[in-house]
N, C-alpha and C positions, 0 to 999 in steps of 0.2 A: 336705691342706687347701688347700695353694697352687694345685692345677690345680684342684681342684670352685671355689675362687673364684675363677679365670681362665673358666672353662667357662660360669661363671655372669653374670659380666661381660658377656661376649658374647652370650649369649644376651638376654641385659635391654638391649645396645644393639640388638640387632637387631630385636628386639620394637619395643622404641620408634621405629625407624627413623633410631637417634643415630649419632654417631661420634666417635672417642677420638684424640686424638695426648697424645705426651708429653714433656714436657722434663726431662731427667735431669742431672743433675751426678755426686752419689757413688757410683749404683748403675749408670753407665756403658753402659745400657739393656738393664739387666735386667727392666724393668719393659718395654718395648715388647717384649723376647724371651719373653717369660712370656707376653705376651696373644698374641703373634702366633704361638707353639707349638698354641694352639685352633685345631682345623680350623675352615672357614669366617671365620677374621679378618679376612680381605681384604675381609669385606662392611662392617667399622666401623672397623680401624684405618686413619687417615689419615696421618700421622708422625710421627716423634719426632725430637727432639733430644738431644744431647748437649754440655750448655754447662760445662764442668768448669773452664774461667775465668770470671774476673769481667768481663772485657773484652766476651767474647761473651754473658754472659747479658745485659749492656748491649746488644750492638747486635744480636743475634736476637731478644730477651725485653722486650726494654723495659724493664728492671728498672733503676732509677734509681740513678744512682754515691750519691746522697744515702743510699739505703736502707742501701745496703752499708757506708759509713762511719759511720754514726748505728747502725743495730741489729745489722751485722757481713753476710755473703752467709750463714750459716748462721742462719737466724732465720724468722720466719712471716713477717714479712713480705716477706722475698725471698721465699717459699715463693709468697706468695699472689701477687706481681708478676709471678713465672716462670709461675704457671699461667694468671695473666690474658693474658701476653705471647703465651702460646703460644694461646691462645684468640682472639684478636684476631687471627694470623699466619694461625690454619690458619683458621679457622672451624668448626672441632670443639665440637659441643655439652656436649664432656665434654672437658677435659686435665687429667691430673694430670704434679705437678712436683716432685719430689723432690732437696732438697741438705741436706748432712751432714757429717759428720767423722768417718772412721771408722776411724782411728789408725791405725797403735799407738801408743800417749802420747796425752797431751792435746797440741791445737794451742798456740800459741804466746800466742795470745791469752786464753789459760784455757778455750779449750773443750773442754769434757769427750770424751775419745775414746766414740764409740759416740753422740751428739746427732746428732738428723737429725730436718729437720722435711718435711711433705710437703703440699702444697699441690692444692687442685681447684679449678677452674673449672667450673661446670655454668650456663651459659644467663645468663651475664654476672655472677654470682655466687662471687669466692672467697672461700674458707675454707683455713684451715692447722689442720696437730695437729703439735705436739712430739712428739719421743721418745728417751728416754736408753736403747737398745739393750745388751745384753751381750753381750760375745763376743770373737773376733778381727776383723779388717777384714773378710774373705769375709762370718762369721755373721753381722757389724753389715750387709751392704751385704744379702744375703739377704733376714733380718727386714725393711728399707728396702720392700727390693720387694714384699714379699707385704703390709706393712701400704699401702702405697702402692695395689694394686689391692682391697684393700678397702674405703679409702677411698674410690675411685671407686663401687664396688659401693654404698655406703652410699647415696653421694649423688643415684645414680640410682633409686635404689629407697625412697627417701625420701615416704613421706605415701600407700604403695602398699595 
């Protein structure tokens, strides 16, 4: 399932003439190794990041110390800041952004292990989705990745 929607991703940026970067926190860029496994990626992926602190998804991402303190870094609205940030950075018509919690235990602050929200950018446009994931850390950060380029797939192929 995960590569026919990697396969397809790319195929619908290329078609369109778009391209993708991405900014990762808890799946540590499983999600740029998954698009960029499709032969021919080099025609849309642009880059990705990896912001797995708060510090740098502030100074790469733009994502606001406000956000983080008022909705927590695990929340849509960081979701949706990291994908704008990374939009505004690369100039990629499409970024998705993915951060999470993906235990073992719940975080400290009550967040449930396996919450992980994922964020797109398309054409100055973000949106986030929640998700309370099952599993161990690997299945939680997995699930992440493959709902993560689905969401992308959704949003380009949107109104088609």
């Amino acid at each position: 399932m995960m590569e026919t929607c990697n396969k397809e991703l790319v195929q619908k940026l290329k078609e369109k003439g778009f391209h993708i970067s991405t900014a990762e926190s808890c799946t540590g860029g499983m999600v740029a190794a998954s698009i960029v496994d499709v032969p021919g990626a080099s025609d849309v992926f642009e880059e990705g990041y990896i912001t797995y602190s708060n510090r740098v998804k502030e100074k790469l991402l733009s994502v606001l110390s406000e956000t983080i303190e008022k909705y927590t870094v695990v929340s849509s609205q960081a979701a949706k800041e990291m994908a704008a940030g990374t939009q505004e950075r690369t100039g990629s018509e499409l970024t998705v952004s993915v951060t999470g919690y993906a235990g073992p235990g719940d975080a400290e602050d009550g967040t449930k292990a396996g919450t992980v929200y994922i964020g797109t950018c398309f054409n100055g446009e973000a949106r986030a989705k929640g998700f309370l994931f099952e599993g161990d850390r690997k299945q939680v950060r997995r699930q992440a990745a493959e709902e993560a380029v689905r969401f992308a797939l959704e949003r380009i192929t949107e109104g088609e």
